[in-house]
C-alpha positions as CSV (number, residue, x, y, z in Angstrom):
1,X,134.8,164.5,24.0
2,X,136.4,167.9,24.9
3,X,138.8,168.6,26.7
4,X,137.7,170.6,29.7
5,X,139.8,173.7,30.8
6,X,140.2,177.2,29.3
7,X,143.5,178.8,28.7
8,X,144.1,182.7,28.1
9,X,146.7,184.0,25.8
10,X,148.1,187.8,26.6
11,X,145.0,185.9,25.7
12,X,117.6,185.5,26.1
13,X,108.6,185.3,27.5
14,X,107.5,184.3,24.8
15,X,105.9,187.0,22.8
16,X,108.8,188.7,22.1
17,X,110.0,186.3,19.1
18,X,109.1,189.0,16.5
19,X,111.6,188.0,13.5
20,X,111.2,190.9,10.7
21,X,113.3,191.5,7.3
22,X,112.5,195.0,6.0
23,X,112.2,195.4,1.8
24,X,114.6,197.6,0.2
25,X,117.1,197.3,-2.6
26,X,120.5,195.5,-1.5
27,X,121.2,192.9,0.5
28,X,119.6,191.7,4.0
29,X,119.7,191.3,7.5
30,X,117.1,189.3,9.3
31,X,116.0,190.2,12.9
32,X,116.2,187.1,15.1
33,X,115.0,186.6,18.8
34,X,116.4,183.1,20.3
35,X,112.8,182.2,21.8
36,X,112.2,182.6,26.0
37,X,114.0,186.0,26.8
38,X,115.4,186.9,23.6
39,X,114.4,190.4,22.5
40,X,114.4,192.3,18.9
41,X,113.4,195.2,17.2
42,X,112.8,195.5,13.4
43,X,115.5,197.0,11.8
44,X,116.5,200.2,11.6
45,X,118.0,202.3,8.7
46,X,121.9,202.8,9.8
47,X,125.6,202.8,8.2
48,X,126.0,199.0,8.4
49,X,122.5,197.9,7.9
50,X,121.8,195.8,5.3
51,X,118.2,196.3,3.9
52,X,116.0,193.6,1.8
53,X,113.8,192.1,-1.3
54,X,110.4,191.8,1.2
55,X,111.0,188.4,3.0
56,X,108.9,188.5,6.3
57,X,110.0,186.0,8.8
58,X,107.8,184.2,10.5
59,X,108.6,183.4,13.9
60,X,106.3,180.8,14.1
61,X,107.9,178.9,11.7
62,X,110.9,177.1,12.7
63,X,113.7,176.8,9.6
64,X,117.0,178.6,8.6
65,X,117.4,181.8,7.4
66,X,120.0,180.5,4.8
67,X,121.6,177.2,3.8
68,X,124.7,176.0,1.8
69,X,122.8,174.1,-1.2
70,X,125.5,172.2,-3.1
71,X,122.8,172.1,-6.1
72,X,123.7,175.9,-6.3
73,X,127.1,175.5,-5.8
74,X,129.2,178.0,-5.2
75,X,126.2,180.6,-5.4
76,X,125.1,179.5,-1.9
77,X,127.6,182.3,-1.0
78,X,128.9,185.9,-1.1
79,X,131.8,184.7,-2.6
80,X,134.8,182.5,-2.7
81,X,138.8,183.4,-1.8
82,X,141.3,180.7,-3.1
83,X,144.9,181.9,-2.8
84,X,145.3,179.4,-4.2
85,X,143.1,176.7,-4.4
86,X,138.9,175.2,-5.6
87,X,135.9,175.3,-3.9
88,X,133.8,172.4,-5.6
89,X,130.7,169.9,-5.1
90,X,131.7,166.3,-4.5
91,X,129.9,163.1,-2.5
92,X,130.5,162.8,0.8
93,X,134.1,160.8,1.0
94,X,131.9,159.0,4.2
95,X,128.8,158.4,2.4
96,X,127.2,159.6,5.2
97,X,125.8,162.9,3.6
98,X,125.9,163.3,-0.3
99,X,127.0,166.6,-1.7
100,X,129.7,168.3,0.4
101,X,131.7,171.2,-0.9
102,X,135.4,170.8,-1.0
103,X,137.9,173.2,-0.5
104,X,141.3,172.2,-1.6
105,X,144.6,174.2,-1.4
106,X,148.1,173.3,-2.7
107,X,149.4,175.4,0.1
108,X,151.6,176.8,-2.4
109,X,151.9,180.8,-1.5
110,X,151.1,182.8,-4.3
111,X,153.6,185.7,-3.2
112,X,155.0,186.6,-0.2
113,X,153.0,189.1,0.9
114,X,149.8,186.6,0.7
115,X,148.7,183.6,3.0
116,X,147.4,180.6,2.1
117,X,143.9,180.5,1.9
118,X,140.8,178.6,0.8
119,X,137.3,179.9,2.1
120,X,133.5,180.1,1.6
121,X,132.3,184.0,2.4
122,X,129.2,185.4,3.7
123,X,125.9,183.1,2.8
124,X,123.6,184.5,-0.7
125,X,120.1,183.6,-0.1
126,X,118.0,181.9,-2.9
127,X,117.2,185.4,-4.5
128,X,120.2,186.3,-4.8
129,X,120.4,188.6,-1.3
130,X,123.1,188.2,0.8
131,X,122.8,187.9,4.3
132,X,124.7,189.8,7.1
133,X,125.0,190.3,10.7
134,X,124.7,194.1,11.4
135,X,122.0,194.9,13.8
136,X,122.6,195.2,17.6
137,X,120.3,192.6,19.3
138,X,120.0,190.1,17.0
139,X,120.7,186.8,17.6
140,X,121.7,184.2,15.2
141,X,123.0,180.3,15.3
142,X,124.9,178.6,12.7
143,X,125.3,174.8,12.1
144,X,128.2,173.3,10.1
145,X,129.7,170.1,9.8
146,X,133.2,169.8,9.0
147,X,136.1,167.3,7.7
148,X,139.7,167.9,7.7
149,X,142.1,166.2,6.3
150,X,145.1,166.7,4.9
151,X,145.6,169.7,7.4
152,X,149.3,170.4,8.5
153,X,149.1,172.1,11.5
154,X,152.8,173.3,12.9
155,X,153.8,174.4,17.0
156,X,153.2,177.8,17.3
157,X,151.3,178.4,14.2
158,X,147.5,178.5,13.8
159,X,145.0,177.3,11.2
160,X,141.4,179.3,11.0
161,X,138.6,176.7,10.0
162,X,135.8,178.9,10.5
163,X,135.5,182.8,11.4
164,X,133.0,184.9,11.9
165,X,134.5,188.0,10.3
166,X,134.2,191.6,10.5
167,X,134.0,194.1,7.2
168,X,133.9,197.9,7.3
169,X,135.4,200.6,9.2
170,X,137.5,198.6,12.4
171,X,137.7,195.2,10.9
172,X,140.4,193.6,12.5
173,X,141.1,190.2,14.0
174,X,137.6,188.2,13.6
175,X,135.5,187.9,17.2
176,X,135.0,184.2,16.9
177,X,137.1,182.2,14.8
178,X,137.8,178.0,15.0
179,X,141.7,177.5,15.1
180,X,143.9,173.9,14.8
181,X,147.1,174.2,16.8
182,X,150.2,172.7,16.7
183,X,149.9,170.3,19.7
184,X,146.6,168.9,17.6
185,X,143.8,170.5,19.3
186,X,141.3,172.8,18.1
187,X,139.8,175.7,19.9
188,X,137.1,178.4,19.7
189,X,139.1,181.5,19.9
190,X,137.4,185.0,21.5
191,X,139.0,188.4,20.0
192,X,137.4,191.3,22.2
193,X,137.5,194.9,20.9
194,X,140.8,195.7,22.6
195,X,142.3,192.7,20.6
196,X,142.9,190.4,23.5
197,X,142.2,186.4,22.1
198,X,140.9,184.1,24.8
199,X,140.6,180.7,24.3
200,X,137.0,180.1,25.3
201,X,137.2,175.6,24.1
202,X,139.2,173.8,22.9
203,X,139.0,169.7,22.0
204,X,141.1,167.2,20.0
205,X,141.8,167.9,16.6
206,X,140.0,164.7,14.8
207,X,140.7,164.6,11.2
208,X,139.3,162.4,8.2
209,X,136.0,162.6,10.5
210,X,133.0,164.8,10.3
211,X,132.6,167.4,13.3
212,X,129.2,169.1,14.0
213,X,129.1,172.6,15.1
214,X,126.8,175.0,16.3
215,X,128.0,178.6,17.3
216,X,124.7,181.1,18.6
217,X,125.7,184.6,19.1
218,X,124.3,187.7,20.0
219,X,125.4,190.7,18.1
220,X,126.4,193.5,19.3
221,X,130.0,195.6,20.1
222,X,129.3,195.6,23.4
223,X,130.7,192.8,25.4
224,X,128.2,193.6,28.1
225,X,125.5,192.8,25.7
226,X,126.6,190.2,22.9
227,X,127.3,186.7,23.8
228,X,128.4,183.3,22.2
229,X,127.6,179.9,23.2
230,X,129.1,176.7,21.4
231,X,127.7,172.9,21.3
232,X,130.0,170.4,19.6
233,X,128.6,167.2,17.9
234,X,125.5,167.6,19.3
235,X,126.3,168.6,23.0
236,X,126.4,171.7,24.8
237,X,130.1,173.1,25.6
238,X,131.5,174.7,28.6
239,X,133.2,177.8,27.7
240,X,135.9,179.7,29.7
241,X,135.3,181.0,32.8
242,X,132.5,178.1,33.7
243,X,129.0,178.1,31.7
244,X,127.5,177.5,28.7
245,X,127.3,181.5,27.1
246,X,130.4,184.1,27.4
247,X,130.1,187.4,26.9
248,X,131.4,188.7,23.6
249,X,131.3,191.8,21.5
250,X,130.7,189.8,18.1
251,X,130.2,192.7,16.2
252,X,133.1,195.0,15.0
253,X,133.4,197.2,11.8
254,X,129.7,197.4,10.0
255,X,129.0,194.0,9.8
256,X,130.1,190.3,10.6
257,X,129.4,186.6,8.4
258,X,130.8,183.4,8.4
259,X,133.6,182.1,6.4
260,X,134.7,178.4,6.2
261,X,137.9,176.6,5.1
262,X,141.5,176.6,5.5
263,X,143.5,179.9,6.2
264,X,147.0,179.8,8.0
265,X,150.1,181.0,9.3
266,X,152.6,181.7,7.3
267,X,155.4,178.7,7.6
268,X,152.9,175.9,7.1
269,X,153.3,174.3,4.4
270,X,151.8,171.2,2.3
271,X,148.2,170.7,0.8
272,X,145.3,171.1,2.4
273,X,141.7,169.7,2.3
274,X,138.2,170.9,4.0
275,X,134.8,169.7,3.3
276,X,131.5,171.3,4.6
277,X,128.4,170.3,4.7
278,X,124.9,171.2,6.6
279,X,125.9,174.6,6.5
280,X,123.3,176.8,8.0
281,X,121.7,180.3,9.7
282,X,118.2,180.2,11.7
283,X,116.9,182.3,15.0
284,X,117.2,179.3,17.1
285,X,119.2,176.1,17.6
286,X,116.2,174.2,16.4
287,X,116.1,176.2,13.2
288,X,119.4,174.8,12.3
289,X,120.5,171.4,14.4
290,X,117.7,169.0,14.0
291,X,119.8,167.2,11.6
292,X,123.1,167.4,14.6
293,X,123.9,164.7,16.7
294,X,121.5,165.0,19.7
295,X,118.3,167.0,17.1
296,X,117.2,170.0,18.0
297,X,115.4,170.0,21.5
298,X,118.3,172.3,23.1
């Protein structure tokens, strides 16, 4: 169960759900409308925009956009960062899902200059495309599940299990990433265009244990306009400030994606082991979380 309370660090009728992915060489970005209120235009040429292979949406058709398929291993995604470390397909330590991917790190740094990292990037499509945020007004959820353990977390140190991270011209500090602490919690973590991080949830941190996420966001760069909402295994989240949906500029530099794993602070040290699993990008909560605790009537 979470933990309720925020802290700050110095800190979408019907009709509308018209979902659109434009042919033309490269890769893609898919138009998505969340359903009652949610608006969207078909995309538009623009530094940033990523353009497509003639995949039409249909938003009558409920199903992601993208999944991780261990059967294509590694190819599921844009690519893989392991400084050091292996990103592989194993069972399901549980036996509760099958294939899982497992990113493992040694934690050993490869120079100084370099953290330790381990991490799935971006999400390749089964042609090949890869798929990015880019386009102001779209609006995208993504499901994971997750299992850490071993994870050496230290007091006053943070480890990034998931980011949504910006590329391009401005890329900074990711909008939304998923931090352990020190003090063994774990927290969705808010980075606004100004670079002020607000923790908008945070819960226990429950390793050698799967943990079911869904993250919906709006995109945009303006925090007037964008938003995030959060449910955790299966279950809607209160965010900071009171609500389900916080405000949020999720879009910085040309484009955003997600990225799983481990990446720390530097002065942690030891191995470290993630597995994923159910890893996926719709319009809607349905497209993605019928499979989640709870299914998908949201």
């Amino acid at each position: 169960m979470a933990v309720s309370g925020p802290r700050t660090k110095n800190r979408v009728r019907l009709g509308v759900g018209l979902a659109v992915v434009v042919a033309v060489a490269g890769a893609w970005t898919a138009t998505a409308t969340e359903g009652p209120g949610a608006t969207g235009t078909p995309p538009r040429t623009g530094a940033g925009q990523q353009r497509g292979h003639g995949q039409a949406a249909d938003p009558r058709a409920a199903g992601p956009l993208w999944t991780a398929d261990p059967g294509r291993g590694v190819k599921s995604f844009e690519g893989i960062e392991t400084k050091p470390g292996s990103v592989k397909v194993v069972n399901d330590p549980t036996g509760r899902y099958g294939k899982s991917y497992e990113l493992h790190t040694s934690g050993k740094k490869e120079d100084a200059d370099t953290r330790v990292r381990v991490e799935t990037r971006g999400h390749r499509t089964a042609d090949g495309s890869p798929l990015r945020f880019s386009k102001e007004g779209d609006v995208f959820y993504v499901h994971w599940r997750s299992m850490w353990g071993p994870l050496p977390v230290q007091r006053g140190k943070w480890v990034v299990l998931w980011q949504l991270k910006d590329y391009g011209p401005g890329a900074a500090t990711p909008p939304l990433s998923l931090r352990a602490r020190g003090d063994g919690t774990v927290d969705l973590e808010y980075c606004d265009p100004k670079l002020k991080t607000t923790q908008l949830w945070h819960t226990d941190l429950k390793l050698n244990q799967w943990n079911d996420f869904v993250v919906g966001f709006r995109v945009s760069k303006n925090p007037a306009e964008g938003w995030v909402k959060l449910w955790h295994d299966g279950k809607a989240q209160e965010l900071a400030g009171g609500g389900q949906q916080h405000p949020a500029a999720t879009l910085r530099g040309d484009w955003v994606l997600d990225k799983w794993g481990v990446y720390r602070a530097d002065g942690i040290t030891g191995p470290a082991t993630a597995y994923l699993n159910g890893a996926a990008v719709g319009r809607s909560y349905g497209d993605v979380a019928s499979s989640s605790p709870g299914g998908a009537a949201k």
